[in-house]
LOMI-850149 format. One record per residue (C-alpha): residue number from 0; residue in one letter; x, y, z. Coordinates in steps of 0.2 Angstrom, whole numbers. Layout:
LOMI-850149
r k->NUM r->A east->X north->Y up->Z
...
END
This chain:
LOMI-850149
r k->0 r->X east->-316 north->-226 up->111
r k->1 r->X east->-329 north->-212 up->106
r k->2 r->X east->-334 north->-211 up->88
r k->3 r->X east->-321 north->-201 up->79
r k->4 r->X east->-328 north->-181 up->77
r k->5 r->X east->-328 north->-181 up->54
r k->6 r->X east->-315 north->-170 up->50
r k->7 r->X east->-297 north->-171 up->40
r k->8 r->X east->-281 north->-171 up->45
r k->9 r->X east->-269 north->-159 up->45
r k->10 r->X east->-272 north->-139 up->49
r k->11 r->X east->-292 north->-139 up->51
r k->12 r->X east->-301 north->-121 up->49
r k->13 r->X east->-319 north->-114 up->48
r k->14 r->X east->-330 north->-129 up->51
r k->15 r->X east->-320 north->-142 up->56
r k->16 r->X east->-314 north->-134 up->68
r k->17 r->X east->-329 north->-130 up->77
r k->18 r->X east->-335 north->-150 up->73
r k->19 r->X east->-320 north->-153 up->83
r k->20 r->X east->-324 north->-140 up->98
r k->21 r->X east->-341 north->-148 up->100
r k->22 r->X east->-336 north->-165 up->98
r k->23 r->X east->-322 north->-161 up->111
r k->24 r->X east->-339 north->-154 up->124
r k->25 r->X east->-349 north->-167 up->118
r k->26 r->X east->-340 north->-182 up->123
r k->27 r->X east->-332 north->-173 up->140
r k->28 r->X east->-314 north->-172 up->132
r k->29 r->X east->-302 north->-155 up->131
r k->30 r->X east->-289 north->-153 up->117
r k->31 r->X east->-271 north->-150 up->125
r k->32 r->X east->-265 north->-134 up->116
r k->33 r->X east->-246 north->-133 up->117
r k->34 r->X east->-235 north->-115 up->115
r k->35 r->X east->-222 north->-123 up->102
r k->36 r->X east->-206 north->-110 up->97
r k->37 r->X east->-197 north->-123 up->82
r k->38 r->X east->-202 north->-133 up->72
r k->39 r->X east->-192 north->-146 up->84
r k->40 r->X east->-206 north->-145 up->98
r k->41 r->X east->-219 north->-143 up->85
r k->42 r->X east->-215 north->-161 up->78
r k->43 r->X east->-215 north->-169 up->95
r k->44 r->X east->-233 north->-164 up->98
r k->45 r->X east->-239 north->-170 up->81
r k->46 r->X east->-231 north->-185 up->86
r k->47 r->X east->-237 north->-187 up->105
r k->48 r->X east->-254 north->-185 up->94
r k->49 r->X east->-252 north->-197 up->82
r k->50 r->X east->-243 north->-209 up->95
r k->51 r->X east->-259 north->-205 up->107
r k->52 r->X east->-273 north->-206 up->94
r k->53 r->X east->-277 north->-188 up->98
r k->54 r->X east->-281 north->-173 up->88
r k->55 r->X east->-272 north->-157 up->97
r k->56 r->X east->-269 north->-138 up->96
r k->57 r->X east->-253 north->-130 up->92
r k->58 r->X east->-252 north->-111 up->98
r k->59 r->X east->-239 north->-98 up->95
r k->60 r->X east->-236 north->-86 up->109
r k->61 r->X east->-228 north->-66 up->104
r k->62 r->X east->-210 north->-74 up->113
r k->63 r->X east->-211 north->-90 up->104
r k->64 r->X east->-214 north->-81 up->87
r k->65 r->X east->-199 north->-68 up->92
r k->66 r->X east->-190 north->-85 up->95
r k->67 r->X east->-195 north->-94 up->78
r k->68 r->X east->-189 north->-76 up->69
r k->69 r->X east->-174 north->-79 up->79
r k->70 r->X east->-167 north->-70 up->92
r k->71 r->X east->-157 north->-58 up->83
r k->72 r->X east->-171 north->-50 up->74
r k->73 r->X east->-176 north->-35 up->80
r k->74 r->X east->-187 north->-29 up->66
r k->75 r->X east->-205 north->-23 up->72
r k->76 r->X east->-215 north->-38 up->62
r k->77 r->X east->-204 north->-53 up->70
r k->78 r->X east->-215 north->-58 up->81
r k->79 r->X east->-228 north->-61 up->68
r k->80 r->X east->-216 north->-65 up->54
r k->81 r->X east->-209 north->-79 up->67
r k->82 r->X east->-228 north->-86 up->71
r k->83 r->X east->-231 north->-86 up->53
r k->84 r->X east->-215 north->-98 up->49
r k->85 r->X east->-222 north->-109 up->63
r k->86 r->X east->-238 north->-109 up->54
r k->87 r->X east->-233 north->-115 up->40
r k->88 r->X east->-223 north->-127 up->45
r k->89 r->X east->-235 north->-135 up->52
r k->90 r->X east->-245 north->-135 up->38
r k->91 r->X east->-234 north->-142 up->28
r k->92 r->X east->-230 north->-158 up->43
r k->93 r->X east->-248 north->-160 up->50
r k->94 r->X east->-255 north->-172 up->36
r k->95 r->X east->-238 north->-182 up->37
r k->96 r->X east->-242 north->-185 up->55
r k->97 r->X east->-261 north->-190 up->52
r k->98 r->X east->-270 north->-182 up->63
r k->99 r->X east->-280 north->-166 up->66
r k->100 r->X east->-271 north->-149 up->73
r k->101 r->X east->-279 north->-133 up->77
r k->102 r->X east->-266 north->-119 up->73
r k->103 r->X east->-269 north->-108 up->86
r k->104 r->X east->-258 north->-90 up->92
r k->105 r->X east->-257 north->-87 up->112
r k->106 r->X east->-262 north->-72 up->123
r k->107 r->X east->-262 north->-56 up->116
r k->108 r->X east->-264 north->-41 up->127
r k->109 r->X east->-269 north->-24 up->121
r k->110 r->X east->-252 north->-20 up->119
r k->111 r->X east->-245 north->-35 up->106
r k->112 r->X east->-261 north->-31 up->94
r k->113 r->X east->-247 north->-26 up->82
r k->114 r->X east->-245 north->-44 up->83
r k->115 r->X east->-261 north->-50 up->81
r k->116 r->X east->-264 north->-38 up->65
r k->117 r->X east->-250 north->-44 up->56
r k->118 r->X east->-255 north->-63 up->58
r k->119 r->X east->-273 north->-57 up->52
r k->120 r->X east->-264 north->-49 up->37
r k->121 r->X east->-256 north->-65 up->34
r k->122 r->X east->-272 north->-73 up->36
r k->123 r->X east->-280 north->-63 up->24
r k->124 r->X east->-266 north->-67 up->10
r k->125 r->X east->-267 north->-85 up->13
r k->126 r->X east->-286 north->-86 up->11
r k->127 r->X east->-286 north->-76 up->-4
r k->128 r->X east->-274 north->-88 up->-12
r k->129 r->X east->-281 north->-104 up->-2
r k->130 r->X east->-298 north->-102 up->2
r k->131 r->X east->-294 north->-103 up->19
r k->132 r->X east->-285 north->-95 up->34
r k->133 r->X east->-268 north->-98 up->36
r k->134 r->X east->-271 north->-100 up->57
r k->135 r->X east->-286 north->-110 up->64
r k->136 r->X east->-290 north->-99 up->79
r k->137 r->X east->-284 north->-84 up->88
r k->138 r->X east->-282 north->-77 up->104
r k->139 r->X east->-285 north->-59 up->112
r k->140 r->X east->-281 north->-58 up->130
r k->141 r->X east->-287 north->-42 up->134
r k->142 r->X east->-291 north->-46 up->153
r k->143 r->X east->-280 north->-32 up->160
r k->144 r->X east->-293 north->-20 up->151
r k->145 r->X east->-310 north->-14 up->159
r k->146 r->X east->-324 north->-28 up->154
r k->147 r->X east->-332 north->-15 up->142
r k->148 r->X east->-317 north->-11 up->133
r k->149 r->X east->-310 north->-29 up->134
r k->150 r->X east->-327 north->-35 up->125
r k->151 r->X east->-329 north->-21 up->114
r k->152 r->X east->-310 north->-25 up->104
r k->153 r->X east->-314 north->-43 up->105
r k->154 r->X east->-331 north->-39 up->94
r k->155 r->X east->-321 north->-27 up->84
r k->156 r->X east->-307 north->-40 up->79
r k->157 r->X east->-322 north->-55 up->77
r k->158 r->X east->-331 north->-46 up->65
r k->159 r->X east->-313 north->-45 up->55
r k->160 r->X east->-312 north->-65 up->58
r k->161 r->X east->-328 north->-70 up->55
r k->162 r->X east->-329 north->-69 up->35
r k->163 r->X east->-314 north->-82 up->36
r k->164 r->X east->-321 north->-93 up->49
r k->165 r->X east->-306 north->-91 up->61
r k->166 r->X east->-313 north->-95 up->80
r k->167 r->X east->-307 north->-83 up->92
r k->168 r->X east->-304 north->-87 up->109
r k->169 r->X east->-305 north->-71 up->121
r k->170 r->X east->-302 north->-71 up->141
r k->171 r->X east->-311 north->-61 up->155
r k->172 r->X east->-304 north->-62 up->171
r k->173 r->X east->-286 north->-64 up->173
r k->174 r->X east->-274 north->-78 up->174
r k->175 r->X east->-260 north->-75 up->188
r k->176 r->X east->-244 north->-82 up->189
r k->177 r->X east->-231 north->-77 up->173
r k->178 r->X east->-229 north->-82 up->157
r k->179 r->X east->-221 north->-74 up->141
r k->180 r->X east->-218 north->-57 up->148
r k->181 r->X east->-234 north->-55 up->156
r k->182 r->X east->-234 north->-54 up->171
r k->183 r->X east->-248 north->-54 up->185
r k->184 r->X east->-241 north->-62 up->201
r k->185 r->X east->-249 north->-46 up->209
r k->186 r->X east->-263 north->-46 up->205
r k->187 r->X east->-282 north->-41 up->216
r k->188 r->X east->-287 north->-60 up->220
r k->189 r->X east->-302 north->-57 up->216
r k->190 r->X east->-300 north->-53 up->197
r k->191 r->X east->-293 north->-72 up->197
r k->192 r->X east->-313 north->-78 up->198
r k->193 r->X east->-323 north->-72 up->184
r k->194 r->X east->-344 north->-70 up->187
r k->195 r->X east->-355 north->-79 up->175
r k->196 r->X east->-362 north->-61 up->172
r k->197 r->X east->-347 north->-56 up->164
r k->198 r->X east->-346 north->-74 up->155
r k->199 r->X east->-362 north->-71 up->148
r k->200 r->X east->-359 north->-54 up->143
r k->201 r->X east->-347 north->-59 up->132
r k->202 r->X east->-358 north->-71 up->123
r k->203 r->X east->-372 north->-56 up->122
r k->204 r->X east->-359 north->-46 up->111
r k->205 r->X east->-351 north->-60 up->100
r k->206 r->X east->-364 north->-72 up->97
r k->207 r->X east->-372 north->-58 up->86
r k->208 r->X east->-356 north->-59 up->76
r k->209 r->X east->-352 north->-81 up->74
r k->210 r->X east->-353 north->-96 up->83
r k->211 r->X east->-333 north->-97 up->82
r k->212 r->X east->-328 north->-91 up->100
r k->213 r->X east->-321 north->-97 up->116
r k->214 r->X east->-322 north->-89 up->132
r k->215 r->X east->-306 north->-92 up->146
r k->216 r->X east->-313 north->-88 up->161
r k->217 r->X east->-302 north->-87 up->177
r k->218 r->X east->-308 north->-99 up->194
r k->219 r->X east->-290 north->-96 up->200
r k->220 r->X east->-281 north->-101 up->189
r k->221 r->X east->-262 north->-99 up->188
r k->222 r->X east->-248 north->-99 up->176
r k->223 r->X east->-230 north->-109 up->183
r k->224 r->X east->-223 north->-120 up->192
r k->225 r->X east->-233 north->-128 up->207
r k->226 r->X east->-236 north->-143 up->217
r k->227 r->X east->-255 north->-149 up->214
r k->228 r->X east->-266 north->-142 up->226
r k->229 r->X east->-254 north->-130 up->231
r k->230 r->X east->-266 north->-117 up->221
r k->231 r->X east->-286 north->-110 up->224
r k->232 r->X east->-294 north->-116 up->211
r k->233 r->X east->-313 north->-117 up->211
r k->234 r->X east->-317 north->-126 up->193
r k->235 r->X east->-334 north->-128 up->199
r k->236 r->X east->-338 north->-111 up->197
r k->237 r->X east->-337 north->-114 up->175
r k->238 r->X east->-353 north->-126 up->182
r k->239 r->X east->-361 north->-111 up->187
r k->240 r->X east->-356 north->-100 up->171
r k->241 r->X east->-364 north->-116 up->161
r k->242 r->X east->-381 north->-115 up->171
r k->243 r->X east->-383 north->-96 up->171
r k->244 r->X east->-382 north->-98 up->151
r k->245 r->X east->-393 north->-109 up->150
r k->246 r->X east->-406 north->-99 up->159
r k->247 r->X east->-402 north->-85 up->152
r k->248 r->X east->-405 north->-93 up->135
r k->249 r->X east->-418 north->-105 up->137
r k->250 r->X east->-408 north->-118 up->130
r k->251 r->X east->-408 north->-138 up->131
r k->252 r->X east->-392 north->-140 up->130
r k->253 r->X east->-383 north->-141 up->148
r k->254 r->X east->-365 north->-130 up->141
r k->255 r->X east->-372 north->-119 up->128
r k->256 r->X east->-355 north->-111 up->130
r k->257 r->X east->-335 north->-115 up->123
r k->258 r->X east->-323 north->-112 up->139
r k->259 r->X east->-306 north->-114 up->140
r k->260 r->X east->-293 north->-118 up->154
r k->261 r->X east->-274 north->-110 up->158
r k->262 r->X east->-265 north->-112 up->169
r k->263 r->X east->-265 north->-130 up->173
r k->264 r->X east->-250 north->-129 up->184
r k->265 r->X east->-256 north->-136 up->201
r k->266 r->X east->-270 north->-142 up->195
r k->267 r->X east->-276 north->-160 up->202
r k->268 r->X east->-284 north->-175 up->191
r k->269 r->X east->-298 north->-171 up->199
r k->270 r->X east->-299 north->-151 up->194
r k->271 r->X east->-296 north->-154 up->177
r k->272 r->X east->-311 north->-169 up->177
r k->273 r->X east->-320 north->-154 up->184
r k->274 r->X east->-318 north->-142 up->173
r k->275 r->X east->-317 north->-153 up->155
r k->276 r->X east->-336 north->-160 up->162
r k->277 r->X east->-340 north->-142 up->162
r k->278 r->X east->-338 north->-138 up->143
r k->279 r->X east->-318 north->-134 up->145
r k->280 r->X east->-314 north->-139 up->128
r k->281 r->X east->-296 north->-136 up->129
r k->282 r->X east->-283 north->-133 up->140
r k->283 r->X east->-265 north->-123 up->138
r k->284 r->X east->-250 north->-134 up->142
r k->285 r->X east->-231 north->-124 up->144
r k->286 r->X east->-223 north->-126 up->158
r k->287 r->X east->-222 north->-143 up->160
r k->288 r->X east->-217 north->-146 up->142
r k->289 r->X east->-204 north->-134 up->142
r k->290 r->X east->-196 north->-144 up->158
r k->291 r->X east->-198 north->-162 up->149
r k->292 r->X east->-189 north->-153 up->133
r k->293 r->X east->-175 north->-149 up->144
r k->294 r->X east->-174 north->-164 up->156
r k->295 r->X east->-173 north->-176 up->139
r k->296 r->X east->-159 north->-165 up->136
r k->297 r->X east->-150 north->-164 up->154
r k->298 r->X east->-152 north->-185 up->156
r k->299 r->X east->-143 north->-187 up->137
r k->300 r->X east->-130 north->-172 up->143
r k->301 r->X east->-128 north->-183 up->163
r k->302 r->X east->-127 north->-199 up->154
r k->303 r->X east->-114 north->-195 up->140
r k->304 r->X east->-103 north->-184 up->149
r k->305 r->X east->-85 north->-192 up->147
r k->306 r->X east->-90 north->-188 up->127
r k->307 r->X east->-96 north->-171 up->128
r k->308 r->X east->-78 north->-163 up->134
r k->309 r->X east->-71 north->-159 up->119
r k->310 r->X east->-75 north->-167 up->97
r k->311 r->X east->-62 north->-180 up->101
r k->312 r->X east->-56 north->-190 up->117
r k->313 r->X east->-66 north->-201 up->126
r k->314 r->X east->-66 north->-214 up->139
r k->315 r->X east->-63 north->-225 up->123
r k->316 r->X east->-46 north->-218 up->118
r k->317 r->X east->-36 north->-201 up->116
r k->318 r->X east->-43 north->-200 up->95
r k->319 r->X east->-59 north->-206 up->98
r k->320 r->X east->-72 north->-194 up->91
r k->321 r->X east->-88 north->-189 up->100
r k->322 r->X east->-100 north->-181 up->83
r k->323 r->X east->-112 north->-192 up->87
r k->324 r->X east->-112 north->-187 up->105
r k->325 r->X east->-115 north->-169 up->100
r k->326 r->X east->-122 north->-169 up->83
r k->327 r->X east->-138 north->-159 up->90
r k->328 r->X east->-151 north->-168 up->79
r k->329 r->X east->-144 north->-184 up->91
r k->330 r->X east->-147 north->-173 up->110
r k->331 r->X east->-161 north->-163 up->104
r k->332 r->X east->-171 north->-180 up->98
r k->333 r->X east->-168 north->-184 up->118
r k->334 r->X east->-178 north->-168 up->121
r k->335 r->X east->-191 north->-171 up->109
r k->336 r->X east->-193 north->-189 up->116
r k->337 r->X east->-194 north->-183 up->133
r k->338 r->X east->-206 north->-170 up->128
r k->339 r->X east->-218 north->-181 up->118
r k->340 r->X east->-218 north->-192 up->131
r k->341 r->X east->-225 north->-177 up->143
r k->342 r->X east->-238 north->-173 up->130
r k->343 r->X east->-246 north->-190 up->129
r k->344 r->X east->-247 north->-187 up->148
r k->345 r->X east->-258 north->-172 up->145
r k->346 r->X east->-267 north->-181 up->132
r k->347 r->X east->-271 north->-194 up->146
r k->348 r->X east->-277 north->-181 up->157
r k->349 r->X east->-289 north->-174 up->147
r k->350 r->X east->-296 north->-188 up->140
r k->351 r->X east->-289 north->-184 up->122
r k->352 r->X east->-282 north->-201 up->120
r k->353 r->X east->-290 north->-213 up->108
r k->354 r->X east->-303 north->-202 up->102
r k->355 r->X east->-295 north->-199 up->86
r k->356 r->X east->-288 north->-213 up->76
r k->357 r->X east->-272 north->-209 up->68
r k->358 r->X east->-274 north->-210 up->47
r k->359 r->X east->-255 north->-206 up->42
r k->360 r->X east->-253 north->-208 up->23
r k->361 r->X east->-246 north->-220 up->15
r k->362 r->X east->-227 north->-217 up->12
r k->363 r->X east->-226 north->-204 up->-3
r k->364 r->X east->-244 north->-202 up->-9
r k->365 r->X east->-241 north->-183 up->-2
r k->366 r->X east->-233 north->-173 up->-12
r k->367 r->X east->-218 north->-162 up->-3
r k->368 r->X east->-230 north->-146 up->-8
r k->369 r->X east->-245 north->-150 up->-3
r k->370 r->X east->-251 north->-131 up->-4
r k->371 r->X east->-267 north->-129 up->-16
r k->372 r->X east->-271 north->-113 up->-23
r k->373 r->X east->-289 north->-111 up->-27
r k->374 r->X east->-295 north->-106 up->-43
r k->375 r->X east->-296 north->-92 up->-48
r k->376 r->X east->-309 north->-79 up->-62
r k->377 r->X east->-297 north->-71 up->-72
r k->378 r->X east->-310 north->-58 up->-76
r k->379 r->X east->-311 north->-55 up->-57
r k->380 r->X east->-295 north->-53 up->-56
r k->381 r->X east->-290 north->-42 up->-73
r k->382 r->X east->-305 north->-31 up->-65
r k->383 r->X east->-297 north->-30 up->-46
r k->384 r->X east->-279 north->-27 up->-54
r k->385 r->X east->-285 north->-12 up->-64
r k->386 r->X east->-294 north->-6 up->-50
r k->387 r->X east->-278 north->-6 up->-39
r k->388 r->X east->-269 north->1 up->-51
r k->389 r->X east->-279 north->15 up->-53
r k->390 r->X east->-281 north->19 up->-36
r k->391 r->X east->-263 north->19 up->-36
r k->392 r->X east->-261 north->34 up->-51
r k->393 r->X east->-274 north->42 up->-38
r k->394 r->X east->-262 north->41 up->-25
r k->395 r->X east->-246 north->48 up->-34
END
């Protein structure tokens, strides 16, 4: 096991997180980020982590916030009202589960910024009354975009991020396949392999602004459902991306640059080992997940049938009732239990496992609010209040 990287557990932001990121680099593991959309399938990765020994990411995708909202929903701000519940809850669960979690939001293409804003609103509220972001990390997927213009709103948004110390995660290059609505099975081949020129431009433009960022750079990469080696990929080109950075900046270190994978559908053991040894720091899990959630589901659903006809009758007699057949916390903990197991396998894969000792609390030295508010001037505020106020006469 690899000394523990220093930081808390629970929601990490600002610091930590970047300890984390470079602890992950240094010690050739990647962090599984997993799309959650309830707090059901959130709590089965805090557990695969805390079962694995491993410190992990969360993400919110624009469906899976739609989803947290609730379906029926249909006001503008659901998506982002949805990912902030999702926030939150895990915030409130992480430290219960004793380990670390990066709380992290999915692709965002140019036209879900609407999105994006309103978690950056929320995070501005949340720092303001917690000294801290309410999400870890962010991510803008702008790849459909010319390079310019992709690079240019990822600066734009970093400079907003920055002050708050939320990492943003950006991609150049485009991921195939589908995935929440975006869909880019027709894509030119050759905008699945990105060029360490465009790598490295994105680290010209953002370095200037913070450290916090993380480049998802395509070597053929494909969102879905495939057999391993039954996709092109070519990890070995992110060793290329590492070496023409460190040219370019005269650097010692060998992976002067944070990459990311997606994608992993179809990908070997042998890809991935590829591609965490060349700085891939975390990689996006979904699909598989979202099978294991369902086949721990569909095996209770196989297995139980004779109870599942009707509340009452059963092979056991004419009255016999079946509630605990299909009370859903009883099937759903078979999905979670499927699905956490299907973490840990991910966790295995990337060499997550065992590289953060679980410290779960002893039973109630947490308090069931564990939300902090910092401190605050009240002069400061007396003075920003008044300020408000009259800028509000101004207004009428």
């Amino acid at each position: 096991m690899v000394s523990p990287c220093d930081v808390p557990v629970g929601v990490i932001t600002g610091d930590d997180v970047t300890k984390l990121m470079k602890h992950a680099k240094d010690n050739g593991y990647a962090i599984p980020a997993f799309n959650c959309t309830s707090s059901s399938t959130a709590n089965c990765v805090m557990e695969a982590a805390a079962k694995n020994n491993s410190p992990v990411m969360i993400q919110a995708s624009n469906g899976g916030g739609q989803f947290m909202a609730g379906k029926s929903i249909k006001d503008k701000n659901a998506c982002a009202a949805g990912s902030v519940a999702l926030a939150l809850h895990v915030r409130a669960m992480a430290p219960y589960y004793g380990i670390p979690v990066i709380m992290h939001s999915d692709h965002c293409a140019k036209k879900l910024l609407p999105w994006f804003d309103g978690m950056l609103d929320a995070n501005i509220a949340y720092y303001a009354q917690y000294g801290e972001p309410l999400f870890s990390s962010h991510m803008l997927d702008l790849s459909e975009e010319p390079d310019e213009e992709n690079i240019a709103i990822c600066a734009e948004y970093f400079k907003k991020m920055a002050p708050m110390k939320i990492w943003l995660e950006m991609e150049i290059g485009i991921t195939g396949g589908e995935e929440d609505g975006v869909n880019n099975e027709d894509i030119d081949p050759e905008k699945l392999y990105t060029s360490p020129e465009q790598v490295y431009s994105v680290y010209e433009a953002l370095s200037p602004i913070g450290d916090m960022f993380s480049i998802a750079a395509a070597f053929g990469n494909v969102h879905g459902v495939y057999k391993p080696g039954n996709v092109s990929l070519s990890p070995e080109k992110l060793v290329g991306h590492q070496k023409y950075a460190k040219e370019k900046l005269s650097s010692e270190d060998d992976k002067p640059i944070f990459l990311v994978m997606h994608g992993g559908s179809g990908s070997t053991d042998e890809e991935i080992g590829i591609a965490v040894g060349a700085g891939v720091v975390k990689m996006n899990v979904d699909t598989d997940t979202q099978w294991s959630y369902w086949d721990g589901a569909r095996a209770f659903i196989a297995e139980n049938n004779d109870y599942l006809q009707g509340q009452i009758g059963n092979p056991k007699g004419a009255d016999a009732p079946n509630k605990k057949y299909y009370d859903p916390r009883v099937w759903m903990r078979k999905a979670e239990e499927s699905m956490c197991a299907r973490c840990g396998v991910a966790m295995t894969k990337l060499g997550s496992k065992d590289t953060f000792p679980v410290r779960k609390p002893e039973s109630g030295s947490l308090p069931a609010y564990n939300f902090q508010a910092v401190a605050h001037n009240p002069l400061v505020d007396a003075i920003e209040g008044a300020k408000g106020f009259i800028a509000g006469l101004g207004k009428k």
